[in-house]
N, C-alpha and C positions, 0 to 999 in steps of 0.2 A: 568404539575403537580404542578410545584410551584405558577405558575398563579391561579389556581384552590383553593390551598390548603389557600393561600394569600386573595384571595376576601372570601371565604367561614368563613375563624376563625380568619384570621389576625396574624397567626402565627410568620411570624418573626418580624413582627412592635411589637410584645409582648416580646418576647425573648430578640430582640437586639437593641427596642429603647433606646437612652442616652448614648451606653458606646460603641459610634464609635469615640470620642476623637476630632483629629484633622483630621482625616480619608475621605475623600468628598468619598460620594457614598456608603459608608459603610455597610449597610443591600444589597446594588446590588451585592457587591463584594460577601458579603455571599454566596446570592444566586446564584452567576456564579459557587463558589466552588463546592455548593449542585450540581449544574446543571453541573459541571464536573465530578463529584460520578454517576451521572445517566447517562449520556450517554459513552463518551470515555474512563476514567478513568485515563488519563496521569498527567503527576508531571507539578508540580507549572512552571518549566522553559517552561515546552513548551504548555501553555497552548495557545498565541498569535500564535502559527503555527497551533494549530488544530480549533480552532474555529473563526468566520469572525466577524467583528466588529459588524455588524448587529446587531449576538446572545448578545453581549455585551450592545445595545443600548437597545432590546425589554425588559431584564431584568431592565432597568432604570439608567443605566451607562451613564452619559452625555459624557462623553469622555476613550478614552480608557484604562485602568491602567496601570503603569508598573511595570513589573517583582514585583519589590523593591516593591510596594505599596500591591500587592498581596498576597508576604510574610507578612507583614507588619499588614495586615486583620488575616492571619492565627493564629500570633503571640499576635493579642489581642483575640482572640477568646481563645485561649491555659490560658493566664495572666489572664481575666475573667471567666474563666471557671467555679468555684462554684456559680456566679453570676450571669453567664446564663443558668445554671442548674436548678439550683431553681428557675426561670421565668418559665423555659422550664415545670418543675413541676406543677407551680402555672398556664401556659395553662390548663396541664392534669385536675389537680382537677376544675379547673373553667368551661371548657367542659363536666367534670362527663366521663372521661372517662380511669380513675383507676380502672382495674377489681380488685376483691377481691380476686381471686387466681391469685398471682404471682410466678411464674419461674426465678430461679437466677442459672446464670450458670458462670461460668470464664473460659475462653481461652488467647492465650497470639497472638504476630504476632512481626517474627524478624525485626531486623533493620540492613539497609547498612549501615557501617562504626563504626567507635569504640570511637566517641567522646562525643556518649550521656551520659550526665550523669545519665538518667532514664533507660536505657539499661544496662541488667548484664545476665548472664548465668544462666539459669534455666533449669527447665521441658519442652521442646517445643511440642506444638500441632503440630507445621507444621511441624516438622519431619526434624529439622535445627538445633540440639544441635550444630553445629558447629557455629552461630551466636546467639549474643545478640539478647534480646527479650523485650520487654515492656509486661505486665499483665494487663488486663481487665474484667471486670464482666458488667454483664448488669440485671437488675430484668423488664421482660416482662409479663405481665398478657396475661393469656389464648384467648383472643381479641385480641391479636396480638400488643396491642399498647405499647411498651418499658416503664418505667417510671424512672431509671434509669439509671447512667455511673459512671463508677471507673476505675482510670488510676494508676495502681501503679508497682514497679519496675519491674523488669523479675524475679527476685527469690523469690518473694513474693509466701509462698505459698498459697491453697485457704480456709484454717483458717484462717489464720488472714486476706486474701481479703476480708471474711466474716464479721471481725468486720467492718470491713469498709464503706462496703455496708449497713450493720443495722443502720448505723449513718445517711446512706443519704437517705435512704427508705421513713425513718420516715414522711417525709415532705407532699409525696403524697399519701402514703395508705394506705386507711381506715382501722381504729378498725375492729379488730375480722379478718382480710383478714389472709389467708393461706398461707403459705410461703412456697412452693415446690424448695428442692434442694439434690444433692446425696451426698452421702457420702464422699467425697472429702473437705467437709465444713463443717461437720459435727461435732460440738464437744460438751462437758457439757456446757460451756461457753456459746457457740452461743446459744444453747436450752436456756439457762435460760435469757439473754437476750432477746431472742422472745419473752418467754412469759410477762416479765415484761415491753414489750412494749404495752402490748394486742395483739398481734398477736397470731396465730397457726402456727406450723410450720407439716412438710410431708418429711419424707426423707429415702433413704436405709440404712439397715446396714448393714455397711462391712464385706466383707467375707470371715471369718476367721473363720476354724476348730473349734479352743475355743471357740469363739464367739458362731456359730453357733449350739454347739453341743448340748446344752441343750434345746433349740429352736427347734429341731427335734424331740428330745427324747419327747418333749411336743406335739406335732406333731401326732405322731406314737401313742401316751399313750390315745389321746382323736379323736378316729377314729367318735364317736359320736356327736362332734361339727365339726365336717368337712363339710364346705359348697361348693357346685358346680355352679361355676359360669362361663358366658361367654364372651369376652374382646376380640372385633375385630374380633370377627367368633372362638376366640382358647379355648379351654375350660381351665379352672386354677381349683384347691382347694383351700378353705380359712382356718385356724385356728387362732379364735380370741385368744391373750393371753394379761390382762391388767397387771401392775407394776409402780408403784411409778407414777402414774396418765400420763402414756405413754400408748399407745395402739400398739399390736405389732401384724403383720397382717402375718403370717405366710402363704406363698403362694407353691406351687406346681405346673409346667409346665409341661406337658407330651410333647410338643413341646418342649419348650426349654431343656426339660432333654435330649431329640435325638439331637439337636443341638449338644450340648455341650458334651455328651459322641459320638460323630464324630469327632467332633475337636480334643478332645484329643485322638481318635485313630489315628488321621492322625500323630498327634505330635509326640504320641510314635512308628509311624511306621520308621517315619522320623529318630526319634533317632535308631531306631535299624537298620536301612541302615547303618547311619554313626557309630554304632558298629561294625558292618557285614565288612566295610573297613579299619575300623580299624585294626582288626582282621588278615585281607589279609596284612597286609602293616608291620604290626609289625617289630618291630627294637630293638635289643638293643641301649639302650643307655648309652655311659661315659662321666662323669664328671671328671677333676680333682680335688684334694682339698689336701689339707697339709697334711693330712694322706692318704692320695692314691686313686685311682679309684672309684668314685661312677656309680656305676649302676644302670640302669632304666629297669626291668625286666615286660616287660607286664604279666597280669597273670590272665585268665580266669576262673571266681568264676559257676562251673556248678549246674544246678538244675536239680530235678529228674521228674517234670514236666513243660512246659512253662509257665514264670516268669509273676503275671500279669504286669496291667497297671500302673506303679506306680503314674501316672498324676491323676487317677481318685481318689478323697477324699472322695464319698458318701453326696455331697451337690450338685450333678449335676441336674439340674429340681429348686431345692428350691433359691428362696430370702423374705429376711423377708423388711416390711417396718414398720416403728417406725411412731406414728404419736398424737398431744394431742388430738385429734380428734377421738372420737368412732361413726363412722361411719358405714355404710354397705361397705363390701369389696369391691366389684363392683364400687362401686362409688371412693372409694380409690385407686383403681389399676386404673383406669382410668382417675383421677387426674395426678397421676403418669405419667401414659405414655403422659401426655400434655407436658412431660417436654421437649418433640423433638418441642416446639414455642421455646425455648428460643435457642437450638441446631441451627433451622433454622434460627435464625436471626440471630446468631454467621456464618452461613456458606454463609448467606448472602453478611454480611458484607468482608467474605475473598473473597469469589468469585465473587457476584455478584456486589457489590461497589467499590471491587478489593483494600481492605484498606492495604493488605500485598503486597511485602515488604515495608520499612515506610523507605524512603529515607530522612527525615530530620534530622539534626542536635541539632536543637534548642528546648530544653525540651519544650518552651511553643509551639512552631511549633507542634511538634508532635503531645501536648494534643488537637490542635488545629484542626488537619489532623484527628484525630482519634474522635474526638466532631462532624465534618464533618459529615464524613463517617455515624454513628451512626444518626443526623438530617437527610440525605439522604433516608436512609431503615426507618426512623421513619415516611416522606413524603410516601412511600410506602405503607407501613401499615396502615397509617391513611384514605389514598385514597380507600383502598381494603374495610376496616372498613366501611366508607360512602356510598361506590359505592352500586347500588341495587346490578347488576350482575358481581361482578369481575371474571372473568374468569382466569384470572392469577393473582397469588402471589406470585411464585417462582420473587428474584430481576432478575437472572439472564436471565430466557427467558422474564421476563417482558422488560428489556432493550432494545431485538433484535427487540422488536415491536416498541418500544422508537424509536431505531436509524432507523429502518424502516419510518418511519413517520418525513415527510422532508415538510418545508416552504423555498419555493424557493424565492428566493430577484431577483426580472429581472428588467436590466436597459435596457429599448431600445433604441437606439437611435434616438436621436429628440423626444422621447416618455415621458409618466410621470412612474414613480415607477409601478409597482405593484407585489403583492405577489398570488404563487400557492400553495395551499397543496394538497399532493399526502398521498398515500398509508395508509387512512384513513384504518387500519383494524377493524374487527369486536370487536374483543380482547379491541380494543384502545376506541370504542365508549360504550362497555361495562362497561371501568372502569369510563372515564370522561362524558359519553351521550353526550347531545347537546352542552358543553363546547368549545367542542374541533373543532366547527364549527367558534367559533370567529376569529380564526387565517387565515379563508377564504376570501379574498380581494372581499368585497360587490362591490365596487362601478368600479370593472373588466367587468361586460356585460354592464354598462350603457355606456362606452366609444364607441361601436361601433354598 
């Protein structure tokens, strides 16, 4: 893949020529990194136990690195980082291959040990408030191809990640492009910024009672602009409502309303078990205190018929989405649900590049591990993009055909070198075709 992606666009000789320092080998070392994201996925120490010097030489390593020089590669990748961004960019726009609708999403991925200084306690996606976290965003158009990175603390929340990202957008996406993100980023600020960039932006509004209640009542009051439309086989209704040159796409699920009022019966059945025990177990209880015994007298409030659901609010089924774009609904809810490219590249990058946990120490280390990881899934994407027939995109079954697919090194004795490739699968000639034939040792049948 990186062989491929290298003769084909020139990619890292664009990225990372001039700012390898005093570095010998420095674009190979890159690429062994990359090439450790795609197949094993182990830490900088061991990477001399898992891989033969061979893999080291094919990638264009004249000799073999050590440890120290590895980190060393990481740590200027981290230090340069806005300076091989803006290459990485200036690829994208030179290839034309900035889609006009992009997806910005931020997730975070914890970190071992407590001496980062870019690591602090947040929100965690991975479900680790118990560790430090670093925060990142990523903007991927609907093509799959990423065009940005943002590295910023663990308690960052993703408004202000938001400003941050509009500052580096700028560089590669075209005028008028759509800017799809959910409500999590969503503020007055970031909207008026979009637009004074020329952009459009697409996003939900949060759902709140308040919020919502007027949005319904508008809803219900114009049964006559109600439109039926269809989205992935599910049927929705639409109700257009325009404001302060915002378009407000007012939707209804008859799926998602049975989802969501299930859920919340399970929820409130759940709580009424853990009533129902309560109930059985009761106790008094005392307190001391400087004036005497406090008691805790449980005490059963009865109703004359069963109590409803107090979980259900009457917005189960609806979400509105806000957009400066008046469009046809259909085509807006459908923009929308694109927004599972940027989801899956975020789940790629934890699973299938395996970027969590972030074992490094060293601030530029990390931005450096985590630029990695992000160049690795963007070689993915790029290769799916080009291929006629990619058969796989998921990173992570794409890997198992990766590691499947072996170039054997045989020394025989008294013999000369040669190499075997096996397990050439369909999958694999799918995505690279006749490529993936060069690594086959020609000149093996003329020896005998």
């Amino acid at each position: 893949m990186i062989d491929k992606i290298e003769k084909d666009f020139g990619l890292f000789s664009h990225v990372f020529e001039g700012i390898e320092g005093h570095i010998t080998d420095f674009i190979p070392q890159v690429q062994f990194h990359v090439y450790n994201n795609l197949s094993h996925s182990v830490s900088v120490n061991q990477l001399h136990q898992t891989y033969p010097a061979e893999a080291m030489h094919r990638l264009g390593m004249h000799q073999v690195p050590s440890k120290r020089t590895l980190y060393r590669t990481l740590e200027r990748i981290g230090k340069y980082f806005p300076v091989i961004l803006e290459r990485l960019q200036d690829f994208i726009a030179t290839h034309d291959l900035a889609d006009t609708h992009q997806v910005i999403d931020f997730s975070s991925s914890y970190v071992e040990g407590n001496h980062l200084s870019l690591a602090q306690y947040g929100y965690s996606r991975d479900k680790r408030p118990d560790k430090k976290q670093i925060t990142y965003g990523i903007a991927t158009g609907i093509n799959g191809i990423p065009t940005a990175l943002t590295i910023q603390k663990g308690n960052t929340q993703d408004k202000k990640h938001m400003r941050t990202m509009l500052a580096v957008i700028d560089i590669v996406i075209p005028s008028n492009a759509l800017l799809i993100f959910d409500a999590g980023a969503d503020t007055r600020q970031n909207r008026t910024t979009i637009r004074h960039m020329g952009y459009h932006f697409l996003t939900l509004t949060a759902k709140r009672v308040s919020t919502y209640k007027k949005y319904l009542q508008y809803f219900m009051n114009h049964p006559e602009e109600m439109q039926p439309l269809r989205v992935n086989g599910k049927p929705y209704y639409c109700v257009t409502r325009h404001e302060n040159q915002v378009t407000q796409y007012i939707f209804f699920s008859p799926h998602l309303y049975e989802t969501q009022i299930a859920v919340k019966e399970r929820k409130y059945e759940r709580a009424t078990q853990k009533g129902n025990a309560l109930l059985r177990t009761r106790k008094w209880q005392r307190f001391p205190s400087d004036k005497g015994w406090v008691e805790l007298i449980p005490q059963l409030q009865t109703t004359l018929s069963s109590p409803d659901n107090p979980y259900i609010n009457g917005l189960e089924g609806f979400f509105i989405l806000e957009s400066s774009v008046d469009a046809d609904p259909e085509s807006i809810l459908w923009l929308y649900k694109r927004r599972d490219t940027a989801e899956k590249f975020i789940r790629d990058l934890k699973e299938g590049i395996e970027l969590r946990p972030i074992r490094h120490w060293n601030t530029w280390s990390v931005i450096g591990i985590v630029f990695v990881c992000f160049l690795a899934n963007f070689l993915i994407n790029l290769t799916a993009l080009v291929s006629k027939n990619p058969s796989v995109r998921n990173a992570k079954l794409l890997k198992k055909y990766l590691l499947n697919l072996t170039l054997t090194v045989v020394y025989p004795r008294g013999g000369f070198r040669f190499h075997v490739l096996s397990n050439v699968t369909p999958p694999i000639v799918a995505m690279f075709g006749d490529f993936v034939w060069k690594y086959r040792d020609k000149s093996l049948p003329l020896r005998w």
